[in-house]
C-alpha positions, 0 to 999 in steps of 0.5 A, spaced: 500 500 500 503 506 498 504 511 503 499 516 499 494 512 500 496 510 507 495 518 509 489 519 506 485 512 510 489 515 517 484 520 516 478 516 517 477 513 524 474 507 523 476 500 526 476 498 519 481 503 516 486 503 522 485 495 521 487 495 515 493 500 517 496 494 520 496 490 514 492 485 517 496 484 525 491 480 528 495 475 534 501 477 537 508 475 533 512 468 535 518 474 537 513 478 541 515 484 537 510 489 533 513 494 528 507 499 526 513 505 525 511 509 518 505 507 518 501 513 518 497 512 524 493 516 528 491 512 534 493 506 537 489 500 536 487 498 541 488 490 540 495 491 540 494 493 547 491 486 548 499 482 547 500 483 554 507 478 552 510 484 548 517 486 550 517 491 544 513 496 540 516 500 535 511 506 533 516 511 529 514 515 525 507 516 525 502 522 527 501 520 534 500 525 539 496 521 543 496 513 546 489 510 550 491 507 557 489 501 555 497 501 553 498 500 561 496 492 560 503 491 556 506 490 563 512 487 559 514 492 555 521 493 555 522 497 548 518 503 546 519 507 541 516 514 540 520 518 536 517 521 529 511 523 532 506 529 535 508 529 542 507 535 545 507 531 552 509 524 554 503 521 555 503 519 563 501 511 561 508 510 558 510 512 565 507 506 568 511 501 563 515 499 569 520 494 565 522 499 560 529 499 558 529 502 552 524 509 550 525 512 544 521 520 544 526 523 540 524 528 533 517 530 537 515 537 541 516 535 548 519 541 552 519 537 558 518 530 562 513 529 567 515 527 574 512 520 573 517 519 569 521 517 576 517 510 575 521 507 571 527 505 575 529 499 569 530 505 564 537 504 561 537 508 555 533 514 553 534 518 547 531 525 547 533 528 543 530 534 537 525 536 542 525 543 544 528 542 552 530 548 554 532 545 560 534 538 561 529 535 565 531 533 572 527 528 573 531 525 569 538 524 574 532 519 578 533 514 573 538 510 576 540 505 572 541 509 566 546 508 562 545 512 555 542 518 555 542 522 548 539 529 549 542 532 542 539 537 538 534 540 543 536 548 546 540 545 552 544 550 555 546 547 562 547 541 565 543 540 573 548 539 577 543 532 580 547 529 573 552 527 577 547 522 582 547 517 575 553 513 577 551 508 571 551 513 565 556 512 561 554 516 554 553 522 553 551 525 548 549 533 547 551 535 541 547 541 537 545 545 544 547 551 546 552 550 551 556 557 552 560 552 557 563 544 558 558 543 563 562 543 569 558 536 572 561 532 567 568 534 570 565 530 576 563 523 573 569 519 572 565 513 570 563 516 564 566 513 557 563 517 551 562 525 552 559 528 546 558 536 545 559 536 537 556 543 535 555 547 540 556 554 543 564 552 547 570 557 547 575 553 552 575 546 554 578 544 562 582 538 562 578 531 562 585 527 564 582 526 571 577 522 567 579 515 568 573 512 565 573 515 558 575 513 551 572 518 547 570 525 547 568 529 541 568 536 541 568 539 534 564 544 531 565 549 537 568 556 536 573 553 542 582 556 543 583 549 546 583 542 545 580 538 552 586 535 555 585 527 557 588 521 558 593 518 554 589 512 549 583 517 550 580 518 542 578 525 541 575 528 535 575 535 534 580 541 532 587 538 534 586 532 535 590 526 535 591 527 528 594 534 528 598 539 533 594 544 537 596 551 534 602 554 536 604 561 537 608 564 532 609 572 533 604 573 537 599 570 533 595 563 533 595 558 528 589 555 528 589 548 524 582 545 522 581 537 521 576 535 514 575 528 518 567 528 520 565 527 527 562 521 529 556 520 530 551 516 534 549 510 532 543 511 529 540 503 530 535 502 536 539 499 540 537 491 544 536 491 551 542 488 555 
């Protein structure tokens, strides 16, 4: 079915037209998966809340801005992902999956989390970003176990000091914010291994060698004078790094040398749970 004629039957509220959007899923898959992204949907059927087996529901890539609380019965869940829709708001029946590892929200219109979002203590990877956070939520720092947290491309320009309380994050990324600073919180989690601040706002970088738990730090793309100083067997990818001296002075005068070699980026597959 084509994707015109998929947008033209979303409209219609009918059981029967969003039963024909899922192609015909009447019984929960052997692998208790359900894979509705970019299938224009405006709702979710309600059947699908029926699979109280599912471990993950993949809704990428719709016209959702809303889910029933029926959802509520997936007690199972364990990967949701949410990213490309309408949210403006995290519908709080997400907030009671507590097995969630795995929650994708990235690409919608959120500009904050709710409290509720606490609850799920398995939380292990949150991706958040292309949103319209000003502020990164600090609910957010009560989700002990998290691991990755993925906050690039909202409006972000500092970092809640409470940060530090993850003592199991391990990635970062804060790329494309408006951070006028390297946030001062990160200098205080030694166990973080990948730090991204790629296209932002930062003119100085302190050193990050006392962080004995990095291995790559990627800083490009900021109007910065130095390069972070780290750890020897650390990568780093911006202006003067491993490949290239950091600039000299010469008669008073800095010689500045810039790299061709693209940032790395996040990987852009969902991730399984560990």
């Amino acid at each position: 079915m084509g994707n015109s004629l998929k947008a033209i039957i979303a409209f219609v509220p009918s059981n029967e037209c969003q039963k024909y959007l899922l192609e015909d899923l009447e019984e929960m898959p052997v692998d208790k998966m359900v894979d509705l992204s970019g299938r224009q949907l405006r709702r979710l059927p309600l059947h699908i809340c029926s699979f109280r087996e599912l471990v993950k529901l993949y809704l990428s890539d719709n016209n959702l801005n809303h889910l029933p609380p029926e959802l509520e019965q997936l007690q199972n869940l364990q990967i949701l992902a949410l990213d490309f829709n309408n949210f403006k708001v995290l519908p709080l029946v997400v907030c009671t999956l507590k097995q969630l590892c795995i929650l994708y929200l990235g690409n919608n219109k959120l500009s904050s989390l709710p409290l509720e979002l606490r609850l799920l203590q398995n939380l292990k990877t949150l991706w958040i970003e292309c949103n319209c956070l000003q502020n990164l939520p600090e609910v957010v720092c009560e989700l002990s176990l998290l691991k990755t947290l993925h906050a690039g491309s909202n409006a972000l320009r500092s970092l809640p000091n409470q940060l530090r309380c993850l003592q199991e994050l391990r990635t970062i990324w804060l790329s494309g914010n408006l951070l006028s600073e390297f946030p001062s919180v990160l200098l205080d989690m030694p166990f973080l291994e990948v730090i991204d601040v790629d296209r932002n706002s930062i003119q100085f970088f302190p050193s990050l060698a006392h962080l004995p738990g990095l291995k790559l730090v990627i800083y490009d793309h900021n109007p910065c004078r130095n390069a972070p100083k780290v750890a020897k067997g650390v990568q780093r990818v911006g202006r003067w790094s491993e490949e290239t001296p950091e600039p000299r002075k010469r008669s008073g005068a800095v010689i500045e040398i810039l790299l061709d070699e693209k940032p790395l980026l996040p990987p852009v597959t969902k991730p399984e749970p560990e």
